[in-house]
DRENTORKOL-3810 file (N, C-alpha, C; in nm, 4 decimals):
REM DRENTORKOL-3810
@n.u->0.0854; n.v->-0.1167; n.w->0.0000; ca.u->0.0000; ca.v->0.0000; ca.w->0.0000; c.u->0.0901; c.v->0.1230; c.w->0.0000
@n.u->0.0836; n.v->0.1845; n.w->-0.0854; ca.u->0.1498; ca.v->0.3458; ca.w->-0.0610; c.u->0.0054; c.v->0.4569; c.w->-0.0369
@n.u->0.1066; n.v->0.5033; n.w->0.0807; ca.u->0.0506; ca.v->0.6388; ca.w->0.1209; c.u->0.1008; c.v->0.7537; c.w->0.0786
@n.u->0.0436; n.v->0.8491; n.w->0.0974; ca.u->0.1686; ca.v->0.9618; ca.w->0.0265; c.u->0.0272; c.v->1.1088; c.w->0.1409
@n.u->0.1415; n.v->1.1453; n.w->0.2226; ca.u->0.0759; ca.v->1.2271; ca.w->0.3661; c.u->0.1216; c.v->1.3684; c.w->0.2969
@n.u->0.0157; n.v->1.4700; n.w->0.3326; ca.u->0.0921; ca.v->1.6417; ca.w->0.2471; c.u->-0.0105; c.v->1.7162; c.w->0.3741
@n.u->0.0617; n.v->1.7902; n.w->0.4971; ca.u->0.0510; ca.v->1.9076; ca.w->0.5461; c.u->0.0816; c.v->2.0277; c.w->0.5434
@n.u->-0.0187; n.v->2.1069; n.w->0.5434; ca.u->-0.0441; ca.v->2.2495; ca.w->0.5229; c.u->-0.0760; c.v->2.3310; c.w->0.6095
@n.u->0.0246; n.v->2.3559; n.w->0.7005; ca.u->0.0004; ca.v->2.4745; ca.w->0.8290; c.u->-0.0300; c.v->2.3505; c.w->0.8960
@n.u->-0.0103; n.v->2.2394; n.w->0.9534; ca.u->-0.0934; ca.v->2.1625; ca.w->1.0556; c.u->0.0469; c.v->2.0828; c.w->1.0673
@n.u->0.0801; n.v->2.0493; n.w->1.1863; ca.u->0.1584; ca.v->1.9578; ca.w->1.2356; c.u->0.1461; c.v->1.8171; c.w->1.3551
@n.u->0.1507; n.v->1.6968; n.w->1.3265; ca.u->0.1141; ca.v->1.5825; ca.w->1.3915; c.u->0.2049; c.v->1.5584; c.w->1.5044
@n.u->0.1429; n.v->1.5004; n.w->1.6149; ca.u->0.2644; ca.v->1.4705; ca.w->1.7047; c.u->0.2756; c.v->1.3278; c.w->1.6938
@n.u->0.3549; n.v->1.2784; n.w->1.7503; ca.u->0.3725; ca.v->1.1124; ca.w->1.7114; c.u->0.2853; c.v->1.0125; c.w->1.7500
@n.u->0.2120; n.v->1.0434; n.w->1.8486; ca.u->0.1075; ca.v->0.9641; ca.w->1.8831; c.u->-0.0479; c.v->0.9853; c.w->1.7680
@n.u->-0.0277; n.v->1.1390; n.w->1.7480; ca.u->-0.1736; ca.v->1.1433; ca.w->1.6357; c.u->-0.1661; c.v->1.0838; c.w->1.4988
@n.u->0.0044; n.v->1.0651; n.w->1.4764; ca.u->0.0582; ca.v->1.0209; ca.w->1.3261; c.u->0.0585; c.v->0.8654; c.w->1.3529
@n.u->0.1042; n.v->0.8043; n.w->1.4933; ca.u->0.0586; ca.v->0.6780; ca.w->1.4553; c.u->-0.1303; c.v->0.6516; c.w->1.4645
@n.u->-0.1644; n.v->0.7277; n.w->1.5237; ca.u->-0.3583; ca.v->0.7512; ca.w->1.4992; c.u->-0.3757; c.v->0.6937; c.w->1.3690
@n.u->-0.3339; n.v->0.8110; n.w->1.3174; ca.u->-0.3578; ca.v->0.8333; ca.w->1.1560; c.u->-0.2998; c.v->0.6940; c.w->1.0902
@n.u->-0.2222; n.v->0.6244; n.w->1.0948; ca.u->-0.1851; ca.v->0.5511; ca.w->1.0317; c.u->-0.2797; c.v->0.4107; c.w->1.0592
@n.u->-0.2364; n.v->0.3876; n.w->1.2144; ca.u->-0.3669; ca.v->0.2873; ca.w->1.2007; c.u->-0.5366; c.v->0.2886; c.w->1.1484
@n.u->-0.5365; n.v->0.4111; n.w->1.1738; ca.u->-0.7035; ca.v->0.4837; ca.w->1.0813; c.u->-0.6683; c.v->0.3780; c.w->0.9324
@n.u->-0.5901; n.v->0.4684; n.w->0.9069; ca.u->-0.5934; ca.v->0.4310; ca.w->0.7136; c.u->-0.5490; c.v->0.2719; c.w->0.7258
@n.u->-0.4608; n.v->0.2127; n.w->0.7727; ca.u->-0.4444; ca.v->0.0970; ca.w->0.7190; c.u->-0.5671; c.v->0.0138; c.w->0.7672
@n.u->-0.7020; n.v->0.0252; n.w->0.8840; ca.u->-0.8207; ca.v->-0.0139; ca.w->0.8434; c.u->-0.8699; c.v->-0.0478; c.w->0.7451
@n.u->-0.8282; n.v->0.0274; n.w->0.6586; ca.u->-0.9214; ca.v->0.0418; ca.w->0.5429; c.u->-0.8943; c.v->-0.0851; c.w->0.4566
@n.u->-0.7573; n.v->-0.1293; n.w->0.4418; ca.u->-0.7248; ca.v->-0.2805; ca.w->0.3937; c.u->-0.7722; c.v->-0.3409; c.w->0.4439
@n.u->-0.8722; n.v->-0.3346; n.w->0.5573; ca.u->-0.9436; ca.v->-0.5292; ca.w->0.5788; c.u->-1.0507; c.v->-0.5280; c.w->0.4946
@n.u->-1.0954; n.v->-0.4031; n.w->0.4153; ca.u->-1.2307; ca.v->-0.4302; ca.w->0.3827; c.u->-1.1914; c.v->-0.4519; c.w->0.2065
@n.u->-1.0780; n.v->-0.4525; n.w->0.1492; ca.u->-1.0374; ca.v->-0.4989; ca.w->0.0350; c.u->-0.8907; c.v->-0.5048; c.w->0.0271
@n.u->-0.8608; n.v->-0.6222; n.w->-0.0515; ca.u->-0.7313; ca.v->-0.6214; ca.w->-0.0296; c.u->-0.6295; c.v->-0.5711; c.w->-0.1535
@n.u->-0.7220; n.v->-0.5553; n.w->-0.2542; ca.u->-0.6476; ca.v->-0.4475; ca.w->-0.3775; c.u->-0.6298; c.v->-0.3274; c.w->-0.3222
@n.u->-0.6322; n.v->-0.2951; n.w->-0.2027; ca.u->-0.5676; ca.v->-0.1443; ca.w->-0.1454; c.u->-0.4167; c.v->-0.1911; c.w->-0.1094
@n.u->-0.3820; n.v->-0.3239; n.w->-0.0657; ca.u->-0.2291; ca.v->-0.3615; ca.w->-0.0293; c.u->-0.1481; c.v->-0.3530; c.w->-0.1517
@n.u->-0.2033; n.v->-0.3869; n.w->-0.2767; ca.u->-0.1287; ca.v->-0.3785; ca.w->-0.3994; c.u->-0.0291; c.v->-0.2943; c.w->-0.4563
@n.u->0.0410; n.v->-0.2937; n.w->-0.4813; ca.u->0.1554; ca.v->-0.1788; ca.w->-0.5451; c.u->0.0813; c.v->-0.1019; c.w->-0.6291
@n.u->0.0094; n.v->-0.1084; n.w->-0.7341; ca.u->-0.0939; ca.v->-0.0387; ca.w->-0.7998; c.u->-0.2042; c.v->0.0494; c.w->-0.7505
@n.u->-0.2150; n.v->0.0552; n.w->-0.6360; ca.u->-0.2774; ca.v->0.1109; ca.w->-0.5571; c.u->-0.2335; c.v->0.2459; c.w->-0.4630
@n.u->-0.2906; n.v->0.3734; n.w->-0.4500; ca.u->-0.2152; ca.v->0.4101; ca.w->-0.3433; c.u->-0.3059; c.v->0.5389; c.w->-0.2560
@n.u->-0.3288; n.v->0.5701; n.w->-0.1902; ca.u->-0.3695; ca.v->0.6524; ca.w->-0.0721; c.u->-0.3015; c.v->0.7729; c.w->-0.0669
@n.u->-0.3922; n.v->0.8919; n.w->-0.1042; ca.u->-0.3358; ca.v->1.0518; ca.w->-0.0680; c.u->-0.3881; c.v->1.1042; c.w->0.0404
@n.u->-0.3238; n.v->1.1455; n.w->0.1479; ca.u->-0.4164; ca.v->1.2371; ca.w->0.2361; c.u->-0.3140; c.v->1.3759; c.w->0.2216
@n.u->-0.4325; n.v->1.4601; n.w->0.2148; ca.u->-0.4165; ca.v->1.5792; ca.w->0.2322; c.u->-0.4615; c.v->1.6867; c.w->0.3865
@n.u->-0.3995; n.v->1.7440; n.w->0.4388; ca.u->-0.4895; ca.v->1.8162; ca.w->0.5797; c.u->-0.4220; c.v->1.9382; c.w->0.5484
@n.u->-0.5127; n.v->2.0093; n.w->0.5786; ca.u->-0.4583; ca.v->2.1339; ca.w->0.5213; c.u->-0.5610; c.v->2.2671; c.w->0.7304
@n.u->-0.5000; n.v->2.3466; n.w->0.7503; ca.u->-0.5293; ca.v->2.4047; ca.w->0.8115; c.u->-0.6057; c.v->2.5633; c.w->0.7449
@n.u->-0.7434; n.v->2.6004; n.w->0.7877; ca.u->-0.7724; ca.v->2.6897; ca.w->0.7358; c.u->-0.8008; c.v->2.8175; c.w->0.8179
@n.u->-0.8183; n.v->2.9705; n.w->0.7759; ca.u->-0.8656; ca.v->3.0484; ca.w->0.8619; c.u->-1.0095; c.v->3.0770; c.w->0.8033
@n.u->-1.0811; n.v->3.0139; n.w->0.9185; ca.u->-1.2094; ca.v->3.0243; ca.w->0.8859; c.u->-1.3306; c.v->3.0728; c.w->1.0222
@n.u->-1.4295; n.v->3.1418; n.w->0.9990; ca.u->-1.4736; ca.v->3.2422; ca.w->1.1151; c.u->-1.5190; c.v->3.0569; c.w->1.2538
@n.u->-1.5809; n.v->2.9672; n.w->1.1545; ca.u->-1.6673; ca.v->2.8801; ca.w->1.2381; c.u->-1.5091; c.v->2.7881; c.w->1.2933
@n.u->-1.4472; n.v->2.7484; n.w->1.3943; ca.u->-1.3590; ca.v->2.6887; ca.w->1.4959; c.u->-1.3888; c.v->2.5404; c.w->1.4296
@n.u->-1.5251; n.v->2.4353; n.w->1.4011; ca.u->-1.5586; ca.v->2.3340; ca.w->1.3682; c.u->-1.4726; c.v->2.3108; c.w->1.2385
@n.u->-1.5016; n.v->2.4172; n.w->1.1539; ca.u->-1.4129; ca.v->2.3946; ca.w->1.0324; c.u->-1.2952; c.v->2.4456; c.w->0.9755
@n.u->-1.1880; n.v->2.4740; n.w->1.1065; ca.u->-1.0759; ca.v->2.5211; ca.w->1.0700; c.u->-0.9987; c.v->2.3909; c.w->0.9820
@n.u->-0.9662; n.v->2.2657; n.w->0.9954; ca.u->-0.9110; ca.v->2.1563; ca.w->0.9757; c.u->-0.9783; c.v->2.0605; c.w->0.8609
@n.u->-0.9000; n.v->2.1077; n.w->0.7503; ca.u->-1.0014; ca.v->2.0163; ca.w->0.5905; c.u->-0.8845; c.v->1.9134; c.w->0.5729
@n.u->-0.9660; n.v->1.7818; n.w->0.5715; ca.u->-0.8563; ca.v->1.6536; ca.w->0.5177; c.u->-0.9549; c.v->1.6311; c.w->0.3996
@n.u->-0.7872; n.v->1.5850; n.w->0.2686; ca.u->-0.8888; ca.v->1.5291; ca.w->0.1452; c.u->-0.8676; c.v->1.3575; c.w->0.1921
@n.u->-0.8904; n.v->1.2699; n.w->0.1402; ca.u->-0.8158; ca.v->1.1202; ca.w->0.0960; c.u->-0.8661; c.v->1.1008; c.w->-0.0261
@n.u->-0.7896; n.v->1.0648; n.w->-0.0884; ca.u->-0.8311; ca.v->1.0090; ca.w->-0.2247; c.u->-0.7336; c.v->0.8825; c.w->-0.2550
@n.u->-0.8406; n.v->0.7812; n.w->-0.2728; ca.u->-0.8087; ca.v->0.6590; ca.w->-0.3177; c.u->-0.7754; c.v->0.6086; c.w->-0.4646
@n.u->-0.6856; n.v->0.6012; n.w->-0.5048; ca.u->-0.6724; ca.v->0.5190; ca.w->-0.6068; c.u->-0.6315; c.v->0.3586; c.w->-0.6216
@n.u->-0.7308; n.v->0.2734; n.w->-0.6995; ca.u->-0.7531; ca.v->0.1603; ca.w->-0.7114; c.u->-0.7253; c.v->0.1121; c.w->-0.8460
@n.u->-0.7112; n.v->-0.0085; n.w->-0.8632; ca.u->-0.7281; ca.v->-0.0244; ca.w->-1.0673; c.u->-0.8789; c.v->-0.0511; c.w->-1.0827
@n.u->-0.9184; n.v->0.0427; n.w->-1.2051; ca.u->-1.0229; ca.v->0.0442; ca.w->-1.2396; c.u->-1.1386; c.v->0.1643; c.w->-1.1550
@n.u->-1.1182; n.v->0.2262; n.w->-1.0367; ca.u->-1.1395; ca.v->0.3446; ca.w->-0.9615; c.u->-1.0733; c.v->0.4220; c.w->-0.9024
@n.u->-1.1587; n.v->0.5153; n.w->-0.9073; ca.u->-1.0551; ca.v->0.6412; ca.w->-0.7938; c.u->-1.1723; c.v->0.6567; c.w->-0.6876
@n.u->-1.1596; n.v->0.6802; n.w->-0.5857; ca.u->-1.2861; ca.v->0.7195; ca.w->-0.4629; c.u->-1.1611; c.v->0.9070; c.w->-0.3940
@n.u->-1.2569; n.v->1.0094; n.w->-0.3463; ca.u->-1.2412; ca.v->1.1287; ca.w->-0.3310; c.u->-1.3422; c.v->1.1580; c.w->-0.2098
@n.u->-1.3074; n.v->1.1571; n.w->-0.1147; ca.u->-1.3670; ca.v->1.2050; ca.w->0.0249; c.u->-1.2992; c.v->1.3616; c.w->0.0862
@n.u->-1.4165; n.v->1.4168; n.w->0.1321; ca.u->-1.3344; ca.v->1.5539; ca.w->0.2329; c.u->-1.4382; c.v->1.5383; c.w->0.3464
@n.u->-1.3557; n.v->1.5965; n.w->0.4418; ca.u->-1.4413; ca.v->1.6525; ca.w->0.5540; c.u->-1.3715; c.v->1.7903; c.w->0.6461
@n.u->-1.4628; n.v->1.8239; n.w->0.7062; ca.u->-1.3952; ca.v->1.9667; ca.w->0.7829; c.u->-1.4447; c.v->1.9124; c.w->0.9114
@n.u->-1.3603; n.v->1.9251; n.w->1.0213; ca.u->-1.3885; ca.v->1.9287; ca.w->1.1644; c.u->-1.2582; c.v->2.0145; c.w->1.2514
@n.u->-1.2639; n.v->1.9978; n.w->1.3733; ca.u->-1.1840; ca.v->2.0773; ca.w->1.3997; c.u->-1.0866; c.v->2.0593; c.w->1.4469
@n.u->-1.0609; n.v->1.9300; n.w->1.4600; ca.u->-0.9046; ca.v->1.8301; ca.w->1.4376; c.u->-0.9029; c.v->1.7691; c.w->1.3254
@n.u->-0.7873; n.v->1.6928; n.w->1.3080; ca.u->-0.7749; ca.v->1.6147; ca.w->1.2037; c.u->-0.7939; c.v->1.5295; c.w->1.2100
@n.u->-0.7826; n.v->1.4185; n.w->1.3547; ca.u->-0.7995; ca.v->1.3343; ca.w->1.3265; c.u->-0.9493; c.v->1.2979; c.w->1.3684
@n.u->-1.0122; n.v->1.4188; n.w->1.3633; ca.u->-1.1826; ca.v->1.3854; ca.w->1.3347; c.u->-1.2277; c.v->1.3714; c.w->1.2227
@n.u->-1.1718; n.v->1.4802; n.w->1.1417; ca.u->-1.1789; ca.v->1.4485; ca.w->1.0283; c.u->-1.1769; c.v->1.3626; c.w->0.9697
@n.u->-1.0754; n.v->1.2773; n.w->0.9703; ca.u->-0.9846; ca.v->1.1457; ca.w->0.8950; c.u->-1.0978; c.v->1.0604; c.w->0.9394
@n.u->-1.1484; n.v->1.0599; n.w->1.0807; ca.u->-1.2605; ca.v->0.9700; ca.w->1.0953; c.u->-1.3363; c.v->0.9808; c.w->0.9894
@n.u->-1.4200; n.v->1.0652; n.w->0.9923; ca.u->-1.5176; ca.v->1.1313; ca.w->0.9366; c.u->-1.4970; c.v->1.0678; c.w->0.7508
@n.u->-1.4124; n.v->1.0954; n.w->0.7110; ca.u->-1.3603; ca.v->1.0817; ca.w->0.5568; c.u->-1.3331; c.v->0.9105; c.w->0.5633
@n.u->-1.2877; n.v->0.8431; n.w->0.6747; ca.u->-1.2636; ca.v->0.6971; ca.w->0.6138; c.u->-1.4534; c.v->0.6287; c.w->0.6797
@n.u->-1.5341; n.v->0.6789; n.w->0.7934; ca.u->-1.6577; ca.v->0.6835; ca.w->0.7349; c.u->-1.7444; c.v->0.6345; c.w->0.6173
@n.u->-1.6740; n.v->0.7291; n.w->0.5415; ca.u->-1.7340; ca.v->0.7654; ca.w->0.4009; c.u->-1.6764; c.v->0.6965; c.w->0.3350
@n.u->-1.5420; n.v->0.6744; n.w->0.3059; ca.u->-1.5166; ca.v->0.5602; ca.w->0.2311; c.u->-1.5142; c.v->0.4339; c.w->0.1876
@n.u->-1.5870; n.v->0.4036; n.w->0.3579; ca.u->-1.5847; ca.v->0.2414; ca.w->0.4075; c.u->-1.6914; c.v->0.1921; c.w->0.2856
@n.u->-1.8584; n.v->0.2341; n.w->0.2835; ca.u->-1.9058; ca.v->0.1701; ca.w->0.1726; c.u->-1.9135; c.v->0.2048; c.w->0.0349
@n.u->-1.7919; n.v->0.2649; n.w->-0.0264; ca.u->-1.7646; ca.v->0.2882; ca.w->-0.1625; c.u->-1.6213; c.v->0.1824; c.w->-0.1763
@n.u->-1.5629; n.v->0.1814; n.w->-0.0643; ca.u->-1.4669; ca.v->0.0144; ca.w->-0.1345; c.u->-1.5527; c.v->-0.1034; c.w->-0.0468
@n.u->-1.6456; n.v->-0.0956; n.w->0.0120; ca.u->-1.6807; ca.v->-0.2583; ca.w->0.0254; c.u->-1.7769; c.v->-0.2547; c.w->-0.1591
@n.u->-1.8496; n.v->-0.1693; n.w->-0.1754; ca.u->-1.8979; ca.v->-0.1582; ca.w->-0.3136; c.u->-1.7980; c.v->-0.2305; c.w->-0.4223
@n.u->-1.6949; n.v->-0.1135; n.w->-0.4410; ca.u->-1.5914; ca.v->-0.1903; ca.w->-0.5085; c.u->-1.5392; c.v->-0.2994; c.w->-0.5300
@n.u->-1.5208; n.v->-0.3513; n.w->-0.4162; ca.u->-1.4995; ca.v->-0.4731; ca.w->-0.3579; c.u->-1.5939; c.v->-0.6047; c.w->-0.4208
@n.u->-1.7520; n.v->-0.5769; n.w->-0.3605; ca.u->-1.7875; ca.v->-0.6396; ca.w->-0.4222; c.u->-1.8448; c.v->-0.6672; c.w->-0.5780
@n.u->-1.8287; n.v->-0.5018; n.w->-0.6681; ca.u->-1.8691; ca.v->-0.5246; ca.w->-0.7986; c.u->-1.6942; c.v->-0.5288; c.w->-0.8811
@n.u->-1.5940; n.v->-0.5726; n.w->-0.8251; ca.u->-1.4164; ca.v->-0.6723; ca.w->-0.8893; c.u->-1.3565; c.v->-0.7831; c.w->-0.8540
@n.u->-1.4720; n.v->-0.8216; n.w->-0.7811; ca.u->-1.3825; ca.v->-0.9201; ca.w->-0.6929; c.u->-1.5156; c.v->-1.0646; c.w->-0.7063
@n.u->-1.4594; n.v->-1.1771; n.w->-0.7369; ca.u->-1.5502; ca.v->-1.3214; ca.w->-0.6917; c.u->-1.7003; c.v->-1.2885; c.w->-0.7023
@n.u->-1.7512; n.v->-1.3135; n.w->-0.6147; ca.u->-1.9179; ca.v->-1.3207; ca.w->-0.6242; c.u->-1.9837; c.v->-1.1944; c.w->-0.7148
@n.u->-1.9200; n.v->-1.0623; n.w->-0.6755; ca.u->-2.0021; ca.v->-0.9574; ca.w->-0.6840; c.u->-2.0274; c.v->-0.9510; c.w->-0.8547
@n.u->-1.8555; n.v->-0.9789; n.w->-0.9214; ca.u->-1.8265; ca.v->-0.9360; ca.w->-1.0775; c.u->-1.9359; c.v->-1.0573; c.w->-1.1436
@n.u->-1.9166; n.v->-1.1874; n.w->-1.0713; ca.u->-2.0198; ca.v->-1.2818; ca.w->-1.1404; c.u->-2.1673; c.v->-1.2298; c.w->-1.1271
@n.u->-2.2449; n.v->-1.1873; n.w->-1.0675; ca.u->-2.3420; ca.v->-1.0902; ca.w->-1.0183; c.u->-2.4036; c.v->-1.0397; c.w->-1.1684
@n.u->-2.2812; n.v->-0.9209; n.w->-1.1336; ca.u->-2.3190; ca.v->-0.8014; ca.w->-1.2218; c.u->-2.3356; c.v->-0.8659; c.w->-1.4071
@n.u->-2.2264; n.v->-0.9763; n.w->-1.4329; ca.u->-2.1988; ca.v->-1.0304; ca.w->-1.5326; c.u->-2.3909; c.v->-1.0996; c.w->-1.5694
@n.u->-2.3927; n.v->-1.1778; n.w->-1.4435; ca.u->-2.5571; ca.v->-1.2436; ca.w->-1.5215; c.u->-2.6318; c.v->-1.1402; c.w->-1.4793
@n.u->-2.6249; n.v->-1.0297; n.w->-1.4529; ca.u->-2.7476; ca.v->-0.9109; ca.w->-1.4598; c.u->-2.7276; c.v->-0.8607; c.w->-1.5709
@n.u->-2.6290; n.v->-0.8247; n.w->-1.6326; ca.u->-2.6053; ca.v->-0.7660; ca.w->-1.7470; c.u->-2.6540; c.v->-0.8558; c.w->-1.8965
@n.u->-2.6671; n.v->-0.9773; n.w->-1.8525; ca.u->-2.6625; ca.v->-1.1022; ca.w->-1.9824; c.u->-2.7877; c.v->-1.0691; c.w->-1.9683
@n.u->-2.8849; n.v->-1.0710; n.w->-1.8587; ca.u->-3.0399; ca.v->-1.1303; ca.w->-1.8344; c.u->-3.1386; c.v->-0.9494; c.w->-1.8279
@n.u->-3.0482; n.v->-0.8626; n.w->-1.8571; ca.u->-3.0978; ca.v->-0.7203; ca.w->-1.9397; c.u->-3.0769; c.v->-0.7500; c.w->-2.0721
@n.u->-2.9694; n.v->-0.7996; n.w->-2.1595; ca.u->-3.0023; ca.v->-0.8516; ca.w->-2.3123; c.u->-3.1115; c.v->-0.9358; c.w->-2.3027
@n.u->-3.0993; n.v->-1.0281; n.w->-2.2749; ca.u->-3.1900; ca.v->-1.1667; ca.w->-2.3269; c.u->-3.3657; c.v->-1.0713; c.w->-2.2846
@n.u->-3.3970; n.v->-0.9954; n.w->-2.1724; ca.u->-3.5146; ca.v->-0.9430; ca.w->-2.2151; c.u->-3.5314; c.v->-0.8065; c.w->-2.2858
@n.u->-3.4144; n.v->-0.7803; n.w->-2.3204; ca.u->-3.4445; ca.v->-0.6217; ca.w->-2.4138; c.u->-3.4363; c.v->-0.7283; c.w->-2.5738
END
């Protein structure tokens, strides 16, 4: 799995960076084409000046997969609420994935797709 981490005005201490890390590598139990070399994980956190305190702290992640990309944000007022917040959201767009590339799901979609010809 490659990660690739980019801060902007925001700095981690070692305990929130190993946070963060176990956060994201979660995300490999729920598919395992995220461990792949072809694969890789951007987070972005960027610090903002903004009037509301809730949304000083914007993380992007964006996933790239073969055959998808997935793009999450959230604003809270840490990061690593955020990061919650954004892997959240990602959890059922790669179990999705997951299951429309992988074994059962691709066979699925394959006889749904045959059995829309045969009645059109």
């Amino acid at each position: 799995m490659n990660v690739q981490h980019f801060e902007k005005g925001l700095h981690y201490s070692d305990r929130e960076f190993l946070l963060l890390a176990k956060k994201i590598g979660r995300l490999a139990t729920y598919c395992e084409r995220l461990k792949d070399e072809a694969s890789w994980i951007r987070i972005d956190a960027d610090r903002r000046p903004t009037e509301k305190a809730q949304d000083r702290i914007k993380v992007t992640i964006t996933v790239e997969l073969p055959k998808a990309a997935f793009r999450v944000e959230s604003r809270r007022s840490t990061a690593l609420r955020a990061i919650d917040r954004c892997i959240e959201k990602l959890e059922p767009q790669i179990k999705r994935y997951k299951e429309m590339h992988t074994g059962k799901g691709r066979a699925r979609t394959h006889y749904m797709r045959a059995r829309k010809k045969r009645a059109a």
